[in-house]
C-alpha positions as CSV (number, residue, x, y, z in Angstrom):
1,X,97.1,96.7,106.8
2,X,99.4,97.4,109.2
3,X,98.7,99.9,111.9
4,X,100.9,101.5,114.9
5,X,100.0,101.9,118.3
6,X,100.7,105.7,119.7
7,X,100.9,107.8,122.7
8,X,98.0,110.1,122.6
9,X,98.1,112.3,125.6
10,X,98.1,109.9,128.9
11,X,97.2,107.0,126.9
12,X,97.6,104.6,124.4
13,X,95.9,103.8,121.1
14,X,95.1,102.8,117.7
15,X,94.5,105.0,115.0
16,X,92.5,104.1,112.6
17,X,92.5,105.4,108.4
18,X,89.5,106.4,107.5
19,X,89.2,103.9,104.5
20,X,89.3,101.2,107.3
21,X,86.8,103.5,109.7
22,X,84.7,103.2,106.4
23,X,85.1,99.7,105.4
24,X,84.1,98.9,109.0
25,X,81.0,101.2,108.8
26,X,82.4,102.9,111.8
27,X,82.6,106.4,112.9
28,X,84.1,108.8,116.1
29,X,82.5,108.1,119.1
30,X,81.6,104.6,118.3
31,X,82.0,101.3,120.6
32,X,83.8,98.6,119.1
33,X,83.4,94.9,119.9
34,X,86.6,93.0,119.6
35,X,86.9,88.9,119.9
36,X,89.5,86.4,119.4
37,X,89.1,83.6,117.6
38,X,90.6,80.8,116.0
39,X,92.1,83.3,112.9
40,X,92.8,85.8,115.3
41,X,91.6,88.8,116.7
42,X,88.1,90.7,115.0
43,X,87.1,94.0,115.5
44,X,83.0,95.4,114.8
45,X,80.7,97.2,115.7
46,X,79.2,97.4,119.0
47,X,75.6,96.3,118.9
48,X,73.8,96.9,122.4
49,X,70.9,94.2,121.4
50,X,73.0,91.4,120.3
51,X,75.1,92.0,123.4
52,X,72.1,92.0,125.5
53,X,71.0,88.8,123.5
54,X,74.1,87.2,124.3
55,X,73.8,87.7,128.1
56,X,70.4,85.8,127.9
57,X,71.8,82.8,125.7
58,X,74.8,82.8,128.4
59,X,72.3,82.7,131.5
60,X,70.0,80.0,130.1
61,X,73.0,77.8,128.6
62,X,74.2,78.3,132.8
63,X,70.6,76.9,134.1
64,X,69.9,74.5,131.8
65,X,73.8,73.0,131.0
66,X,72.6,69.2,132.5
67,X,69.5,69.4,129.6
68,X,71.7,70.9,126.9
69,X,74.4,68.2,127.9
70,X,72.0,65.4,127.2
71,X,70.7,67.0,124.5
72,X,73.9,67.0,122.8
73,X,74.3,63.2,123.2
Protein backbone atom coordinates (compact mmCIF):
# COMPACT_ATOMS: atom_id res chain seq x y z
CA UNK A 1 0.00 0.00 0.00
CA UNK A 2 1.33 3.08 -0.85
CA UNK A 3 0.60 6.07 1.28
CA UNK A 4 1.47 10.08 0.94
CA UNK A 5 2.72 12.29 3.43
CA UNK A 6 0.60 15.70 3.66
CA UNK A 7 0.54 19.10 5.06
CA UNK A 8 -2.15 19.21 7.69
CA UNK A 9 -2.25 22.54 9.14
CA UNK A 10 1.40 23.45 10.72
CA UNK A 11 2.42 19.97 10.40
CA UNK A 12 3.19 17.02 8.65
CA UNK A 13 1.58 13.54 8.40
CA UNK A 14 0.37 10.32 7.43
CA UNK A 15 -3.01 9.44 6.69
CA UNK A 16 -4.08 6.41 7.23
CA UNK A 17 -7.35 4.36 5.22
CA UNK A 18 -9.35 3.03 7.41
CA UNK A 19 -9.09 -0.61 6.00
CA UNK A 20 -5.38 -0.29 7.20
CA UNK A 21 -6.59 1.64 10.63
CA UNK A 22 -8.68 -1.70 10.84
CA UNK A 23 -6.26 -4.23 9.89
CA UNK A 24 -3.92 -2.66 12.44
CA UNK A 25 -6.71 -2.82 15.09
CA UNK A 26 -6.17 0.90 15.47
CA UNK A 27 -8.29 3.80 16.03
CA UNK A 28 -8.14 8.05 16.43
CA UNK A 29 -6.47 8.99 19.29
CA UNK A 30 -4.29 6.01 19.47
CA UNK A 31 -0.26 5.81 20.09
CA UNK A 32 1.57 3.97 17.67
CA UNK A 33 4.87 2.18 18.31
CA UNK A 34 7.11 2.15 15.25
CA UNK A 35 10.61 0.03 14.97
CA UNK A 36 13.04 -0.61 12.37
CA UNK A 37 14.19 -3.70 11.66
CA UNK A 38 16.02 -5.79 9.41
CA UNK A 39 12.80 -5.79 6.66
CA UNK A 40 12.23 -2.39 7.37
CA UNK A 41 10.17 -0.17 9.24
CA UNK A 42 6.87 -1.72 11.56
CA UNK A 43 4.22 0.13 12.83
CA UNK A 44 1.67 -1.22 16.08
CA UNK A 45 0.10 -0.49 18.62
CA UNK A 46 1.35 1.22 21.56
CA UNK A 47 1.24 -1.04 24.58
CA UNK A 48 2.06 0.92 27.92
CA UNK A 49 3.02 -2.57 29.83
CA UNK A 50 5.22 -4.08 27.33
CA UNK A 51 6.93 -0.64 27.05
CA UNK A 52 7.22 -0.54 30.68
CA UNK A 53 8.51 -4.25 30.52
CA UNK A 54 11.02 -3.39 28.14
CA UNK A 55 12.50 -0.60 30.33
CA UNK A 56 13.04 -3.30 33.03
CA UNK A 57 14.72 -5.96 30.66
CA UNK A 58 16.91 -2.85 29.32
CA UNK A 59 18.01 -1.84 33.07
CA UNK A 60 18.87 -5.40 34.23
CA UNK A 61 20.56 -6.41 30.81
CA UNK A 62 22.71 -2.71 31.80
CA UNK A 63 23.61 -4.27 35.57
CA UNK A 64 24.13 -7.49 34.93
CA UNK A 65 25.96 -7.25 31.04
CA UNK A 66 29.49 -9.02 32.68
CA UNK A 67 26.99 -12.24 33.88
CA UNK A 68 24.92 -12.21 30.72
CA UNK A 69 28.32 -12.00 28.71
CA UNK A 70 29.58 -15.16 30.29
CA UNK A 71 26.49 -16.59 30.19
CA UNK A 72 26.42 -16.44 26.62
CA UNK A 73 29.80 -18.14 26.28
Amino acid sequence: MRLEIKQIGNSTGLILPKELLARLRLQRGDSVLVTEGPDGFSVSRHDEAFEKGLEIARKGMKQYRKTLTELAK
